[in-house]
C-alpha positions in Angstrom: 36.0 26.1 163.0 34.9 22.7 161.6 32.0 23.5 158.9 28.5 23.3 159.7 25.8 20.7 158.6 22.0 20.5 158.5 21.0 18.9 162.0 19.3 16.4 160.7 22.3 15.3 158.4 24.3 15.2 161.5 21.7 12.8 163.3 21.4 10.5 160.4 25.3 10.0 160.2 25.3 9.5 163.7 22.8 6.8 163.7 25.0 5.7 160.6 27.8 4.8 163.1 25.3 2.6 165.0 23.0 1.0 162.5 23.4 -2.7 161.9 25.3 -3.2 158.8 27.9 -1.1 160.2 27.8 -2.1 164.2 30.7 -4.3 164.1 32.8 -1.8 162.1 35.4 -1.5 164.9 32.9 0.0 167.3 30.8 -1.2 170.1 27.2 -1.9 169.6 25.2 1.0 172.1 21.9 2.0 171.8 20.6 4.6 170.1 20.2 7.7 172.4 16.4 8.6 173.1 16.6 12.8 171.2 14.2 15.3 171.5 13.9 15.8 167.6 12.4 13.9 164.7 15.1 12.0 163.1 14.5 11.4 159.1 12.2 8.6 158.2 15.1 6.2 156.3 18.4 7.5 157.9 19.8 5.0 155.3 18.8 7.0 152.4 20.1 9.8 154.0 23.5 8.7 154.3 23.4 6.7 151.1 22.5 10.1 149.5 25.4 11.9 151.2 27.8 9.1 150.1 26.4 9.7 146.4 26.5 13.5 146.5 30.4 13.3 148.1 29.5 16.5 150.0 33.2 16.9 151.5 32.2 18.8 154.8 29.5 16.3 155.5 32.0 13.0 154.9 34.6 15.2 157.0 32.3 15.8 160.1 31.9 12.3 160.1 34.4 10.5 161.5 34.5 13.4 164.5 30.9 12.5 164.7 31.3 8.5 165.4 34.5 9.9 167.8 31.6 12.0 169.9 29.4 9.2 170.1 31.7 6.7 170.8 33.1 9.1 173.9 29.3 9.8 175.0 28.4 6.1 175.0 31.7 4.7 177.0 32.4 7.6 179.2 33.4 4.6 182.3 35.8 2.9 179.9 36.9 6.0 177.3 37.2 9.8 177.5 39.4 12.4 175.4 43.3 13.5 175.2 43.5 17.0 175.6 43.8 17.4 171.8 39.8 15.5 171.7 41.7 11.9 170.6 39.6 9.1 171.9 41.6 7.1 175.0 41.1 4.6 177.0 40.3 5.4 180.1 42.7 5.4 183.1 45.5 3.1 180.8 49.3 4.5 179.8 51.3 2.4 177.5 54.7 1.9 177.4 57.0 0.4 175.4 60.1 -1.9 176.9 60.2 -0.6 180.5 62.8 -1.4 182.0 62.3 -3.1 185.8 63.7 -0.8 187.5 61.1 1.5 185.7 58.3 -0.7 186.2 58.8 -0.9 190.3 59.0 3.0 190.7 55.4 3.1 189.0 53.7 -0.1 190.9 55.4 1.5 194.1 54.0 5.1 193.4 50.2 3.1 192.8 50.0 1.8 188.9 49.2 -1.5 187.8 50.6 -3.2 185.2 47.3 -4.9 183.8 48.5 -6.5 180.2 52.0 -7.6 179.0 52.7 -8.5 175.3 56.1 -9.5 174.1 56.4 -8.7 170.4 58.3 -11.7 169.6 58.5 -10.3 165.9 60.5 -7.3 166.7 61.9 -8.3 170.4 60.0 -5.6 172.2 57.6 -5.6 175.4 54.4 -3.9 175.5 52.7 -2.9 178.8 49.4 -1.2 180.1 49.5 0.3 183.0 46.4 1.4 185.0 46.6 4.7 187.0 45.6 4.6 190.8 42.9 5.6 192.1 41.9 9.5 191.7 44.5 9.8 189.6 43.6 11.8 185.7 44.7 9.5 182.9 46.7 12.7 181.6 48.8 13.3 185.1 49.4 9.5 185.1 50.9 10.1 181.7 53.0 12.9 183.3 53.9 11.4 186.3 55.3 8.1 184.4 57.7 10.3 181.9 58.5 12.3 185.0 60.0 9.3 186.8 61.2 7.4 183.5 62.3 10.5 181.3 64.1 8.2 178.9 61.0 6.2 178.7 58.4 5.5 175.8 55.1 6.6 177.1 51.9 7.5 176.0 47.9 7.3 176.5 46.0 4.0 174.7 44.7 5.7 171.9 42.1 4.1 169.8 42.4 3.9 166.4 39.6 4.4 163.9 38.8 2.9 160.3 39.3 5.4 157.3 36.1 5.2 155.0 32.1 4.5 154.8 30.4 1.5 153.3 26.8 2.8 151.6 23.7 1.0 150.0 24.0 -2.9 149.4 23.7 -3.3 145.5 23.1 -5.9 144.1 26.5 -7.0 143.7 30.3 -5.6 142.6 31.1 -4.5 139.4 33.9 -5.7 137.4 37.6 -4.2 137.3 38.5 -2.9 133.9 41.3 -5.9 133.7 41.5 -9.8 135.0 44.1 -10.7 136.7 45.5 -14.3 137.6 45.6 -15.6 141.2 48.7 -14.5 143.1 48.4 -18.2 145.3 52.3 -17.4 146.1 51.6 -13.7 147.4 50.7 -13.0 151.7 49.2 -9.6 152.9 48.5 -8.2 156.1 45.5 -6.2 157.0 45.2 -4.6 160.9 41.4 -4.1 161.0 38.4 -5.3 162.0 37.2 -8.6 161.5 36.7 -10.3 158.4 33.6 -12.5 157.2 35.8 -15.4 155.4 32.1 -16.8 153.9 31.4 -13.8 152.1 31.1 -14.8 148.1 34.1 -12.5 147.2 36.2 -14.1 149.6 35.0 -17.9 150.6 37.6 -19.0 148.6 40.3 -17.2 150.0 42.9 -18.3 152.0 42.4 -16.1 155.5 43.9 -16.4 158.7 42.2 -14.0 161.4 44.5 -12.9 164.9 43.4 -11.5 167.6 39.9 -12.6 169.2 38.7 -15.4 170.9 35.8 -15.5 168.5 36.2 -14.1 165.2 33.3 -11.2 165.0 32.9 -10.1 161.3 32.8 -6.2 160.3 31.9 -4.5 157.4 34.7 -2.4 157.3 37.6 -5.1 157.4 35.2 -7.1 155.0 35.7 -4.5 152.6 38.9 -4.0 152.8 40.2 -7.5 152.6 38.2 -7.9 149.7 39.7 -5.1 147.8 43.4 -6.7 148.9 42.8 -10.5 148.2 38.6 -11.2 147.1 37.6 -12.6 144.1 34.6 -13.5 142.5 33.2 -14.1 139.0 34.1 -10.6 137.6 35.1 -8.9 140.9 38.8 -8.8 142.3 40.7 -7.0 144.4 44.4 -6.0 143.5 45.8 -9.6 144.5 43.0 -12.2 144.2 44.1 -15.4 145.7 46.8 -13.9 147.5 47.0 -15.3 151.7 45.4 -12.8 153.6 46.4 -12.3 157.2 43.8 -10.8 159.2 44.3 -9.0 162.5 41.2 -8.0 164.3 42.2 -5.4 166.4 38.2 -4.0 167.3 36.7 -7.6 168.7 33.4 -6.2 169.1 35.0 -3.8 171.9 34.2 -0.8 173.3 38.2 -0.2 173.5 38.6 -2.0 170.1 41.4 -0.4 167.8 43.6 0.8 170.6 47.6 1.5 170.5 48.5 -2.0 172.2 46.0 -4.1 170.2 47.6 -2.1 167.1 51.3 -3.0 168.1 50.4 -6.6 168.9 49.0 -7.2 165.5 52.2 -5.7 164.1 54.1 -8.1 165.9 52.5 -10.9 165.3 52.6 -10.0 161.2 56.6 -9.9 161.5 56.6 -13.2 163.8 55.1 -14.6 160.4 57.1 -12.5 158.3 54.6 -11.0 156.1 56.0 -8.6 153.9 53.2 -6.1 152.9 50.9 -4.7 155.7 47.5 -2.7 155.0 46.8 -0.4 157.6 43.4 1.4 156.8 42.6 3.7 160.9 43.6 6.8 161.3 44.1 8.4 164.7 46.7 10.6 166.3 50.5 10.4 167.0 51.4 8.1 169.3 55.1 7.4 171.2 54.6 3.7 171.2 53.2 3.2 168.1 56.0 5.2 165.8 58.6 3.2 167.3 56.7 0.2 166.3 56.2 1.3 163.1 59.9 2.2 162.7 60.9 -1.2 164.1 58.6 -3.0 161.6 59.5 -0.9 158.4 63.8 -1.3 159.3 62.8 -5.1 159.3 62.4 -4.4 155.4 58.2 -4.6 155.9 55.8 -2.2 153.9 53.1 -0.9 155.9 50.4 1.1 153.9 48.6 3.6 155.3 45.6 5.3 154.2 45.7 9.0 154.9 42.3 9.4 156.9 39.7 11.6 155.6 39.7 14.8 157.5 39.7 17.2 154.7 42.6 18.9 152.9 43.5 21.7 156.2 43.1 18.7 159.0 46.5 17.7 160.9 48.0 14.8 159.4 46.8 11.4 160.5 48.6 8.1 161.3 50.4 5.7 161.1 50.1 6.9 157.4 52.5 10.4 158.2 55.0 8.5 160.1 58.7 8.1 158.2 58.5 5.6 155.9 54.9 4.6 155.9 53.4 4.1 152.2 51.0 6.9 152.4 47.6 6.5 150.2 44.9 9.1 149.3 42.0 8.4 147.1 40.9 10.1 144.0 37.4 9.6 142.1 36.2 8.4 138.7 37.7 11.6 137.2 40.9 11.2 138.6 40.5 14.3 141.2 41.2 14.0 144.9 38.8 12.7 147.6 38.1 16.5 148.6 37.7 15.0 152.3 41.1 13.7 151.8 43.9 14.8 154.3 46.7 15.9 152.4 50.8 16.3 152.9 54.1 16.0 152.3 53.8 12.1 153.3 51.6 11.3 150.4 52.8 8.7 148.4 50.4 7.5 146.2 47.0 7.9 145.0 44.5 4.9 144.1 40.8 4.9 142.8 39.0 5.7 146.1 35.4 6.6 145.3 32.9 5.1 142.7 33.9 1.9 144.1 31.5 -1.4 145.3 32.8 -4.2 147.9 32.1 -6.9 149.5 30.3 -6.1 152.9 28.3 -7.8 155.5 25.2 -10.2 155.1 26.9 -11.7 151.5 26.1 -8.2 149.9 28.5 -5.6 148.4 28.3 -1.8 148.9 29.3 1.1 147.7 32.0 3.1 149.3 34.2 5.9 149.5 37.2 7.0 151.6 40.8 6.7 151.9 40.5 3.1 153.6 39.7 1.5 149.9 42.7 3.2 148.0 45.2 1.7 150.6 44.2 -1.8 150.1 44.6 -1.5 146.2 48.3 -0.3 147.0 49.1 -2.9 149.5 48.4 -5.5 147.0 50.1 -4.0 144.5 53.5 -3.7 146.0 52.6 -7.6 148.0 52.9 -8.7 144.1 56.5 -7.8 144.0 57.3 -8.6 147.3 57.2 -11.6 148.5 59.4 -11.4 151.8 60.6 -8.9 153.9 63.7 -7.1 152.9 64.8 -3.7 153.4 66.6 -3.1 149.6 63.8 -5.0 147.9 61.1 -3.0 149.6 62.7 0.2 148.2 62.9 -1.0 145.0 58.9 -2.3 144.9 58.0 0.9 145.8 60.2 2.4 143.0 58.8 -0.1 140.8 55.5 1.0 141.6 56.3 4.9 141.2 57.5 4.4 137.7 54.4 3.4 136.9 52.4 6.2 138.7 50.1 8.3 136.4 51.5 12.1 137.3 48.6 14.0 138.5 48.3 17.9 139.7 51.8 19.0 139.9 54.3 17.7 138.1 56.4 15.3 139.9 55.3 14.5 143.1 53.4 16.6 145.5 51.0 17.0 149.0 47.9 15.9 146.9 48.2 12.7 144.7 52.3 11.8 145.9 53.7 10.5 143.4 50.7 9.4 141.2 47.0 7.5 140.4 48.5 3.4 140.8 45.6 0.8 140.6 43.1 2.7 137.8 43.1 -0.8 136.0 41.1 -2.0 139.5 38.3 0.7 138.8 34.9 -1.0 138.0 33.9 -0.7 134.2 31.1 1.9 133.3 27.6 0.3 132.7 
């Protein structure tokens, strides 16, 4: 059974997944249900304060938390997979149908209601919508009954790996300087990014998928760990080209499988060699064999781990084959204890004690999984400049050589192969 938490904990980090500084996180903006029960006077504090105490079973609950709300406050467009995932509603994906495939399924009643070709890895993704009266988990069933050979699955959504806290002031600076890396490119699948925060106004950023870009905290803070800089604060590659996939768009089905796989495509179609990927959600058909597709290309895609505490299933894409898995550890070097843990663990990178650059032209604290996996990423983007399969191995060698061993020797299911990144840590006051 998940642990408990005081009631009105659990209320204030709900509200926490709707209050403004973190409504364009990857979810949709809802209102605040009306409760029969006092909720805490500054549900800030109370977050901020659970964020500064690192209480593990509250920072674990909370990302099933913001999965319950988001389910309660969408139930026309998003409901569950019979292992709780969130879905959307009614859709199956599938991956490269083939037409005779595709006319067995509009014949027995589906639609096919988007179409992406992948021109980066030469594969098709398509939505289809269920009939009418038809459960989204027998149209699954019904499709891999008629296409057995076929890559199906439901749209799962996808979910962003870490909190932001308190604004402060402003970011403390890393224990080093680095030079700009003007002739390095990333790529971050997230939510959107505010280009004319401080930390990263003079970066150069291209932003993919919306109409209109719509800024988030949590892609904010990531990018600005990967590429920001800013007086005294840097991430692990300041200067470096960031390309930004918004794969939330405001949405109430923001972060789902086929967003994910376009923005995939579209960072091979511009042959960007290192990939930051910090959501977490389950396994998915159509999304491993993008993710295999992508990596065989000689791309890195880092992963953070998710944050679902040491006994939790593993999370992905970070426990697929291949995938640079991340976890986080604190000032003292020991694990995020709401870290997920696993043979798949690559590496560890400071992931607590941290401050970035947020919403508003403010920084913030924060914790979780999602800010380890961006220092990573632009580690590894500083040796690899293009995709190629042999020199992506050897990057990632590189980069284990210089690991700082931690719990077991060698490498194990808490810390992989090491703490990388510790020079990024902000200096003590």
């Amino acid at each position: 059974m998940p642990p408990k938490i005081p009631f009105t904990v659990a209320i204030g980090l709900t509200v926490l997944c709707l209050r403004p500084a973190l409504a364009q996180v990857g979810l949709p903006q809802v209102q605040l249900p009306q409760l029969p029960v006092q909720v805490p006077v500054d549900v800030n504090q109370t977050l901020d304060r659970t964020l500064d105490a690192a209480n593990p079973q509250q920072l674990r609950e909370l990302r099933r938390l913001k999965v319950r709300e988001l389910l309660r406050t969408n139930r026309t467009v998003l409901e569950a997979d019979p292992r709780g995932a969130p879905v959307v509603r009614s859709e199956i994906v599938a991956l490269s149908p083939s037409a005779e495939a595709l006319q067995k399924a509009e014949a027995a009643g589906f639609a096919v209601i988007r179409r992406r070709e992948l021109e980066g890895l030469n594969v098709t993704t398509v939505v289809l919508r269920a009939p009418a009266g038809m459960s989204t988990r027998r149209a699954l069933r019904e499709l891999q009954r008629n296409d057995p050979q076929g890559t199906y699955d439901f749209n799962h959504l996808y979910i962003e790996s870490g909190e932001t806290g308190a604004p402060v002031a402003g970011a403390n600076a890393a224990l080093t300087t680095l030079p700009q890396f003007t002739d390095v490119r990333i790529g971050l699948i997230d939510g959107g990014v505010d280009a004319s925060h401080p930390a990263l106004s003079g970066a150069r950023l291209q932003q993919h998928g919306c109409e209109t870009p719509v800024p988030g905290a949590h892609g904010t803070a990531v990018a600005s760990l990967l590429v920001g800089s800013a007086g005294d604060f840097h991430g692990a590659a300041p200067g470096a080209q960031l390309y930004g996939a918004d794969v939330y768009c405001g949405q109430a089905t923001g972060g789902s499988v086929d967003a994910v796989a376009e923005a995939f495509g579209w960072l091979v179609h511009e042959r960007i060699p290192v990939i930051n990927v910090s959501l977490v959600g389950p396994a998915n058909r159509m999304l491993e064999q993008v993710v295999r597709l992508v990596i065989a290309r000689g791309h890195i895609i880092v992963a953070a781990v998710g944050n679902d505490g040491p006994a939790a299933p593993p999370l992905y894409p970070a426990a697929y084959p291949g995938v640079v898995a991340v976890t986080g550890v604190d000032a003292r070097n020991r694990v995020l204890l709401e870290a997920c843990r696993g043979s798949h663990v690559a590496f560890a990178a400071p992931g607590a004690d941290l401050s970035a650059a947020t919403l508003l032209q403010t920084y913030a604290t924060v914790r979780g999984t999602s800010f380890s996996a961006p220092i990573v990423a632009g580690l590894l983007a500083r040796q690899l400049l293009n995709p190629d399969t042999t020199q992506a191995r050897q990057a990632i060698s590189l980069l284990a050589s210089h690991a700082q061993d931690l719990g077991s020797k060698g490498s194990d299911r808490i810390y992989g192969k090491g703490l990388v990144g510790a020079e990024l840590r902000p200096q003590k006051n």
